[in-house]
N, C-alpha and C positions, 0 to 999 in steps of 0.2 A: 150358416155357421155350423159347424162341429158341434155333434151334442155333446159331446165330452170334454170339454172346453173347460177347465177347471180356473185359469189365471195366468196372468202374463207372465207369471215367474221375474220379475222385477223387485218383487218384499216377498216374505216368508214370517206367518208368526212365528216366534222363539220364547220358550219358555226357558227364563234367567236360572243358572243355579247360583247366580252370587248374584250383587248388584252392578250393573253395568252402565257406566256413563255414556250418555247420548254421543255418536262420533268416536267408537272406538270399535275398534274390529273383535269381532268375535268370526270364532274358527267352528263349523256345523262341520264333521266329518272331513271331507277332503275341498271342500269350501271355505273362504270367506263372507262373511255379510258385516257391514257397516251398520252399527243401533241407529235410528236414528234420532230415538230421544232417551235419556235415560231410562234403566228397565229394573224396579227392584227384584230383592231377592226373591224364587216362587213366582214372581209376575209374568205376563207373555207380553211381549212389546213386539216392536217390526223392527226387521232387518231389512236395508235396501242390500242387492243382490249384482247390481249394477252402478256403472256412472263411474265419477270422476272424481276421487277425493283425494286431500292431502295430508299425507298418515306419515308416521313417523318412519325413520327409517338406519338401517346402522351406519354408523357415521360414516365407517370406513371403507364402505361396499361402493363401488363405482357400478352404477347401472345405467345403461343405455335406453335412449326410446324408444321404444316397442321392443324391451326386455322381456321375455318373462321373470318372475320373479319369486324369493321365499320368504312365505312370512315365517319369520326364525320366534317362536310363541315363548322359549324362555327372556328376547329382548323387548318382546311385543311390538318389533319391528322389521318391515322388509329387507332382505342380504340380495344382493345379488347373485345368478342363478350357476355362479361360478362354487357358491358357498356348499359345502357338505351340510347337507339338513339333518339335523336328530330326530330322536322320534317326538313326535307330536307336530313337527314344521308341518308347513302346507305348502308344498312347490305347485310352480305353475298355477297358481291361483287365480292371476294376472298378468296383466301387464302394465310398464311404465305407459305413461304419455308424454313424458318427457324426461329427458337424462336427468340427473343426479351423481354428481360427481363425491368424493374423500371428501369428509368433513362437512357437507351435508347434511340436515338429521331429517329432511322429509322429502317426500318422493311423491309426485302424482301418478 
């Protein structure tokens, strides 16, 4: 094995600057990670980095499977990759695993 082997990169500690509810995406630079238990304010909790969640998403956005996708951070919900990002979005962050059509509000 590699002596430099530091972690499978699947969690990442995170230290909270506000309180963060378990299951809710937080944005680490041009990443997302899902908490995955609640994280108070000041605290370090774990981000999962991978897998398969079901996160909110804008209603209105039609996204196909194996989209990539934006999480849009003033609706704290994924647009689809057709959407103009502002600043703070995270394109390409992911991807769907399954469509998501208008009207909508979550997205795997």
């Amino acid at each position: 094995m590699a002596t430099n082997f530091v972690s499978d990169g699947v969690t990442i500690d995170y230290v909270a600057g506000g309180a963060i509810d378990g299951g809710s995406v937080v944005v680490v630079g041009n990443q997302i990670g899902v908490a995955i238990d609640d994280i108070a304010n000041t605290e370090t909790g774990v981000l999962r980095l991978d897998g398969v969640f079901e996160l909110p998403k804008v209603s209105a956005a039609v996204i196909g499977q194996g989209e990539s996708v934006i999480y849009d951070v003033s609706a704290s919900a994924f647009d689809d990759n057709a959407a103009s990002p502002a600043t703070g979005d995270v394109s390409n962050c992911c991807v769907a695993v399954e469509a998501a059509g208008n009207g909508d509000t979550t997205v795997k």
